[in-house]
matplotlib code that plots the C-alpha trace (Angstrom):
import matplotlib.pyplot as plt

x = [6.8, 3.1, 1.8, -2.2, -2.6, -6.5, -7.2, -6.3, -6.1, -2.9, -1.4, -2.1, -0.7, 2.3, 3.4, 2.7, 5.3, 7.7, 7.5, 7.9, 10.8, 12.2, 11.6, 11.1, 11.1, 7.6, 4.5, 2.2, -1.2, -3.8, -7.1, -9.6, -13.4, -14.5, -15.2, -12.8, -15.6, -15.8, -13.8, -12.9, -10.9, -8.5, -5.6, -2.7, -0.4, 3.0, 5.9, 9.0, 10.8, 8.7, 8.7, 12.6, 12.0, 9.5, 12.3, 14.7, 12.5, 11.4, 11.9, 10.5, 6.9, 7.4, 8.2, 5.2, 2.0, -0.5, -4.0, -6.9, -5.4, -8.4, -7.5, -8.5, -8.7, -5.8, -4.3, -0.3, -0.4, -1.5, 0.6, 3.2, 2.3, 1.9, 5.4, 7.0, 5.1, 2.4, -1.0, -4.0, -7.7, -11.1, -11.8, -13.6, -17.2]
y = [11.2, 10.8, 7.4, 6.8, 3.2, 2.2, 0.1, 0.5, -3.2, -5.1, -5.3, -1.8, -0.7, -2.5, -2.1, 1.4, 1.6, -0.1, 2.5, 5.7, 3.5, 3.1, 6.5, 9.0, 11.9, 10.3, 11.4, 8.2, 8.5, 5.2, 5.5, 3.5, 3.2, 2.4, 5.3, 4.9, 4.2, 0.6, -2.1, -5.5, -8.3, -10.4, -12.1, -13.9, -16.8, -16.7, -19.1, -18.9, -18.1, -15.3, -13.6, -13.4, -11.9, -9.1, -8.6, -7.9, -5.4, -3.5, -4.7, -1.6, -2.5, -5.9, -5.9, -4.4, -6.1, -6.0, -4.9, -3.2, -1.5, 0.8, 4.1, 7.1, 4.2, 4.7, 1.1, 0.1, -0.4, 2.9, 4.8, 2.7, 4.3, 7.7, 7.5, 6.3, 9.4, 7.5, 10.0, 7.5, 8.9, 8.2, 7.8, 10.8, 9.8]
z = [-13.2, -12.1, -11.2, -10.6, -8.7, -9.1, -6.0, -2.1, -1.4, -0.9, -4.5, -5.1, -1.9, -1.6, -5.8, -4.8, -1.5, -3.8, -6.9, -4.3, -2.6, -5.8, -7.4, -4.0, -7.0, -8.3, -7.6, -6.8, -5.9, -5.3, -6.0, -4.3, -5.2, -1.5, 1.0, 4.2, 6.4, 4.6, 5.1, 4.0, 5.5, 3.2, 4.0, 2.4, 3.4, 2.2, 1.8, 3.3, 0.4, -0.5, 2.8, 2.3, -0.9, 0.3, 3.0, 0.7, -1.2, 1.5, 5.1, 6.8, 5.3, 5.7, 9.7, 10.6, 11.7, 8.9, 9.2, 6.8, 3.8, 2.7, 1.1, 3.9, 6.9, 9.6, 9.0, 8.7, 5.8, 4.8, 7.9, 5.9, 2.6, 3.7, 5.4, 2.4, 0.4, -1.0, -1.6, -0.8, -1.9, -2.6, -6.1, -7.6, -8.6]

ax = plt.figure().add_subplot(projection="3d")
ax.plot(x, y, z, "-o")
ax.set_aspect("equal")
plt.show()
């Protein structure tokens, strides 16, 4: 199966380390309409509850420290994906 994620930031990243986890036979590749060279902070608070749950779903991703997730950007979170055999690009234009 072939999956195209549109978007490098944390949904698309993290849906897409969970597919590949899921399925390692898949091919999943995340688009991202940003060039590498820019970057955006975000950040997200979680509860207690949900932490657990993440944990459960994928502890190795989840017990690292997070950082910028832009597609082509040296980050964890994309070191992450590309571990987990995750393709991260540039969109085309």
């Amino acid at each position: 199966m072939k999956v195209n994620v549109i978007g490098g930031g944390p949904g698309g990243l993290y849906a897409s380390i969970l597919l590949k986890k899921a399925n390692p036979d898949w091919e999943i590749t995340v688009y991202e309409r940003d060039p590498a060279e820019n970057t955006y902070g975000w950040g997200i608070v979680f509860s207690v509850s949900t932490l657990g749950a993440l944990r459960e779903a994928d502890y190795e991703s989840t017990s690292v420290s997070p950082t910028s997730s832009r597609a082509g950007t040296p980050s964890t979170s994309t070191t992450a994906a590309s571990t987990s055999g995750v393709v991260a690009t540039d969109s085309p234009d």
